[in-house]
C-alpha atoms as a printed R data frame, in Angstrom:
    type eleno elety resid chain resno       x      y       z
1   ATOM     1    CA   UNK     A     1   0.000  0.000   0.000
2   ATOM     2    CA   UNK     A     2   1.112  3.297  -0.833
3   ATOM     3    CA   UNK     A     3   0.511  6.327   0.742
4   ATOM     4    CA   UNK     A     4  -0.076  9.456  -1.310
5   ATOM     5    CA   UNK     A     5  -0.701 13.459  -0.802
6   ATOM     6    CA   UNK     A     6  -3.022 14.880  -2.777
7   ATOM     7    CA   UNK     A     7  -1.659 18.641  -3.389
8   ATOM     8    CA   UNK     A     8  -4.505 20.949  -4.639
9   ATOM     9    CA   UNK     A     9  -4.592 24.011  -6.628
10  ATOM    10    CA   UNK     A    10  -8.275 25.424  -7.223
11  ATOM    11    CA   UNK     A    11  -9.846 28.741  -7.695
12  ATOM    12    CA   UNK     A    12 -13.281 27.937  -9.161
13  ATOM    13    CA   UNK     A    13 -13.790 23.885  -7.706
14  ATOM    14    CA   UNK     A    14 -13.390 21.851 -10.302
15  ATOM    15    CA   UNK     A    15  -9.508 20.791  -9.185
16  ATOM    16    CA   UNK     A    16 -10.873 20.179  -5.999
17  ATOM    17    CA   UNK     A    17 -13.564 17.373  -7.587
18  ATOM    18    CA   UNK     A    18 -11.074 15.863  -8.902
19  ATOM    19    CA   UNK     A    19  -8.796 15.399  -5.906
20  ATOM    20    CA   UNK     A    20 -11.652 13.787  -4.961
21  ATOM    21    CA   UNK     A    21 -12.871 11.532  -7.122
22  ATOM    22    CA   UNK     A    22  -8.452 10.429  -7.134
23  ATOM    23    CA   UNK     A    23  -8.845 10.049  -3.304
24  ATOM    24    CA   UNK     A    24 -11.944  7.978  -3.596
25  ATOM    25    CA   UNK     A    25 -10.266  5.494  -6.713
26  ATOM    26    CA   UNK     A    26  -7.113  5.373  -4.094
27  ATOM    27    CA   UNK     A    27  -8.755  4.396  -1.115
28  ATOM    28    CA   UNK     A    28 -10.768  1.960  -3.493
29  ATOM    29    CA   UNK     A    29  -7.791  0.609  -4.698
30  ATOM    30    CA   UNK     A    30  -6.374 -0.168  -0.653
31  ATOM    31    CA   UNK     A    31  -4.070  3.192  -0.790
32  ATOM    32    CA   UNK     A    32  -3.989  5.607   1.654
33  ATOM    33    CA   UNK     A    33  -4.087  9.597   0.464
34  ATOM    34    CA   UNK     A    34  -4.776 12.908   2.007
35  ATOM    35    CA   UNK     A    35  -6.150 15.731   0.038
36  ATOM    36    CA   UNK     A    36  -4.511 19.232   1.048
37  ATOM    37    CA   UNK     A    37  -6.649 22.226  -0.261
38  ATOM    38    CA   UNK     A    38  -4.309 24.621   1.575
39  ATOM    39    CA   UNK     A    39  -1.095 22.978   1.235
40  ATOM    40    CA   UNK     A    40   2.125 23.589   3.254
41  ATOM    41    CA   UNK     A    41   5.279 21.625   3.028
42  ATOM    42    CA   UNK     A    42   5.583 21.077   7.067
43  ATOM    43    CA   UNK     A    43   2.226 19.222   6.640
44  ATOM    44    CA   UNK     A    44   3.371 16.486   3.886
45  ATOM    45    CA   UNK     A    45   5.026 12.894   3.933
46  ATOM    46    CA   UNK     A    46   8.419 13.592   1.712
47  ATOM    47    CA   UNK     A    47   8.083  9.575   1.473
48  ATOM    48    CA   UNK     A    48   4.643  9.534   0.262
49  ATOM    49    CA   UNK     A    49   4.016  9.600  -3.696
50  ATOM    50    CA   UNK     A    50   2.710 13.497  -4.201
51  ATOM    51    CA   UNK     A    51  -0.266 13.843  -6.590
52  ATOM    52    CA   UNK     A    52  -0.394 17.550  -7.347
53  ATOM    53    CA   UNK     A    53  -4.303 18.198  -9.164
54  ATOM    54    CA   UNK     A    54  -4.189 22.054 -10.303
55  ATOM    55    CA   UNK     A    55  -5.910 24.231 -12.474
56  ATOM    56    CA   UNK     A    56  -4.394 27.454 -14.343
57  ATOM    57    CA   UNK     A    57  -5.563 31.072 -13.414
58  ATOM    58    CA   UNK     A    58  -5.556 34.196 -15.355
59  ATOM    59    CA   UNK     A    59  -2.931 34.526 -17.761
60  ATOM    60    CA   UNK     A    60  -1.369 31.335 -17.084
61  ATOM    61    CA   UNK     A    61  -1.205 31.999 -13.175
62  ATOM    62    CA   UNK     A    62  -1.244 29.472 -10.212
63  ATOM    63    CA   UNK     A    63  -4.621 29.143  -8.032
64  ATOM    64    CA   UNK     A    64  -4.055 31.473  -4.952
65  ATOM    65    CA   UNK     A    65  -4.467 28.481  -2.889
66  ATOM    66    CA   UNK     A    66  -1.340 26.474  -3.729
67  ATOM    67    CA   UNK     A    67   0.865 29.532  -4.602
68  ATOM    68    CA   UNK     A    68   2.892 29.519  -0.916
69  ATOM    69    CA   UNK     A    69   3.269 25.782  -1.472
70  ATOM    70    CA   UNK     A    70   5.315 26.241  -5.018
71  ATOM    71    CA   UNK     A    71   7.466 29.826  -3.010
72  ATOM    72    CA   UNK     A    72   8.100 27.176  -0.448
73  ATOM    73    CA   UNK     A    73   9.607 24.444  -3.182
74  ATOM    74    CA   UNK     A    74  11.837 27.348  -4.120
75  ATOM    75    CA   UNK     A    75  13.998 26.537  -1.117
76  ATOM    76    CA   UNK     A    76  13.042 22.580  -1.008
77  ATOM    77    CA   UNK     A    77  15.320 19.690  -1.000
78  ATOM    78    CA   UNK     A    78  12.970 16.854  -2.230
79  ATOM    79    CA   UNK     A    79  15.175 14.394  -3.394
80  ATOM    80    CA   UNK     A    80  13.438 11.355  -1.827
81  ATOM    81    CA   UNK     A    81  10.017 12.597  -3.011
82  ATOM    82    CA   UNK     A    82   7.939 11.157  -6.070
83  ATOM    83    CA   UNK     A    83   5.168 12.957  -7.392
84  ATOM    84    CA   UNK     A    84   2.504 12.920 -10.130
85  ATOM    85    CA   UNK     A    85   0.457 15.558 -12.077
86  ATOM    86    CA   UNK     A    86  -2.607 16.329 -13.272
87  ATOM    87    CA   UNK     A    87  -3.196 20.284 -14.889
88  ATOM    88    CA   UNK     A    88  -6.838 21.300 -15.462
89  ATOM    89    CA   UNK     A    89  -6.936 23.998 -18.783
90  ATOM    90    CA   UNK     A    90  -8.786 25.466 -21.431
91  ATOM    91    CA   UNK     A    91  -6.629 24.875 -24.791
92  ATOM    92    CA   UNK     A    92  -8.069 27.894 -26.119
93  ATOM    93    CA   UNK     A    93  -5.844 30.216 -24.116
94  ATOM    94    CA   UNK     A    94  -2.256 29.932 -24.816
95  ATOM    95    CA   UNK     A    95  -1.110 29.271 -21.419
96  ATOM    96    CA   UNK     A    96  -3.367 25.414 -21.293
97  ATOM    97    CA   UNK     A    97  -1.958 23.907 -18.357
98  ATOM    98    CA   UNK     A    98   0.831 26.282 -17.600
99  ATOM    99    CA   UNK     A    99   0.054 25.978 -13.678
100 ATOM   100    CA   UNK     A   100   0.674 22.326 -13.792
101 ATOM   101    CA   UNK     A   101   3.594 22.952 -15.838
102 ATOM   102    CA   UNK     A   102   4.924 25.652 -13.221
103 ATOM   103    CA   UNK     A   103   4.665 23.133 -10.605
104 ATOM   104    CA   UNK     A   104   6.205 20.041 -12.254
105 ATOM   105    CA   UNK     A   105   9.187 22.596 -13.043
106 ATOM   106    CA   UNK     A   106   9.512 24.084  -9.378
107 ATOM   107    CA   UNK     A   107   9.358 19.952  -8.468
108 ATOM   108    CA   UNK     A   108  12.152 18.722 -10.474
109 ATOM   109    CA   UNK     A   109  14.217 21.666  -9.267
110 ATOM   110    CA   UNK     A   110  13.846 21.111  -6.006
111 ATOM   111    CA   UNK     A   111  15.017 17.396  -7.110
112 ATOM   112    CA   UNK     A   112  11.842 15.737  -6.765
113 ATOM   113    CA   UNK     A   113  11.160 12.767  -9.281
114 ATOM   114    CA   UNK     A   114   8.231 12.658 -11.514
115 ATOM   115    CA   UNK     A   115   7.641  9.100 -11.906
116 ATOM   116    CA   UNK     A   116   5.179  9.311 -14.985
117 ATOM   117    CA   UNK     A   117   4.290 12.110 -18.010
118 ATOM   118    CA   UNK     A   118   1.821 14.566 -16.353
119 ATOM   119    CA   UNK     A   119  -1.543 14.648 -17.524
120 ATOM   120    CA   UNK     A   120  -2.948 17.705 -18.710
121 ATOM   121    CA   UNK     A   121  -6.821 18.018 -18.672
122 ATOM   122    CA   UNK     A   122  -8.653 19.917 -21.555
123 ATOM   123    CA   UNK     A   123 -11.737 21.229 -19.771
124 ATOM   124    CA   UNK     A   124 -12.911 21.812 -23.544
125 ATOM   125    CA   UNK     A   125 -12.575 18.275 -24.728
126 ATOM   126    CA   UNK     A   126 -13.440 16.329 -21.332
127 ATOM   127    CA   UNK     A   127 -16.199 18.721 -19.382
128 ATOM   128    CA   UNK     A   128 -16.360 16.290 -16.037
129 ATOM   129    CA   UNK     A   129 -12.225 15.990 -15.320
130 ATOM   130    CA   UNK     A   130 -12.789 13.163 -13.018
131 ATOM   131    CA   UNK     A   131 -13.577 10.724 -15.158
132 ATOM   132    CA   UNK     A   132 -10.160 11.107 -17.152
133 ATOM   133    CA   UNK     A   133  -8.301 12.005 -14.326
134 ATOM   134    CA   UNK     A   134  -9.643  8.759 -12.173
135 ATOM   135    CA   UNK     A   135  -8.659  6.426 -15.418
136 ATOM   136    CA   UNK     A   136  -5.621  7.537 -15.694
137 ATOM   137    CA   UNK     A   137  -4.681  7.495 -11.962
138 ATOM   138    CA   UNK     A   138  -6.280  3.762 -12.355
139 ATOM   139    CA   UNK     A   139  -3.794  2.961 -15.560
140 ATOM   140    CA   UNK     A   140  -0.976  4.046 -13.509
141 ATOM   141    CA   UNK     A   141  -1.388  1.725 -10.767
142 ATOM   142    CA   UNK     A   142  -1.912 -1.363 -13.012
143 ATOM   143    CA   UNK     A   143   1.257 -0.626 -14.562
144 ATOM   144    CA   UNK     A   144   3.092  0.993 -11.253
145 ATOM   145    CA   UNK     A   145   2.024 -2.105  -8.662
146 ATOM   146    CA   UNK     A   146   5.753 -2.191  -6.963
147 ATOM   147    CA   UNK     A   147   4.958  1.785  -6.333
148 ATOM   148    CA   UNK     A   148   1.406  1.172  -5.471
């Protein structure tokens, strides 16, 4: 069983349903997760696997919510930390997913691994999130059962 932190970043809900519906597959699926709306690092397991679920803001901004979670990876030393991610856009704008992005960058630099390609969600093409989102957390633990 693993244990994972789901890291949200939400300004209008709909990352927020999806950290859901992930934490609800998980705990189907006999892991253990905790879903962090306001997250801080002093408040996460560097050994869990991190899930970060985040939307995009404004002209490619991050949700006010998780922004003093990526200034505090600035000075981070994750380097025993895996982590996964989901970004919730619109591909009409030219900044789709550029939160997520953000985030997956700050991650590696604070030498975090990302232990799969990061999902980005077109809100366009897939109007309810979850259900892509919760397959795709679902193919990753068929194929990731040693991590799992």
């Amino acid at each position: 069983m693993a244990k994972f932190e789901i890291i949200v970043g939400s300004v209008l809900g709909a990352s927020e349903y999806v950290a859901d519906a992930l934490q609800e597959t998980l705990l189907a699926h006999s892991q253990s997760s905790t879903v962090h709306l306001t997250p801080q690092l002093s408040d996460l397991d560097y050994g869990a696997i991190w899930l970060i679920c985040t939307s995009t803001h404004g002209a490619g901004d991050l949700p006010d919510n998780i922004q003093p979670f990526a200034e505090q990876l600035k000075t981070a030393n994750l380097a025993k930390t895996k982590f996964l991610v989901i970004g919730l856009g619109d591909s009409s704008y030219d900044t789709f997913c550029f939160g997520s992005v953000q985030l997956e960058k700050a991650m590696l630099e604070a030498d975090a691994e990302l232990i799969c390609p990061s999902l980005h969600i077109d809100v366009l093409n897939h109007p309810i999130p979850e259900d892509i989102a919760v397959e795709w957390i679902l193919t990753w633990l068929n194929t990731n059962q040693q991590l799992a």
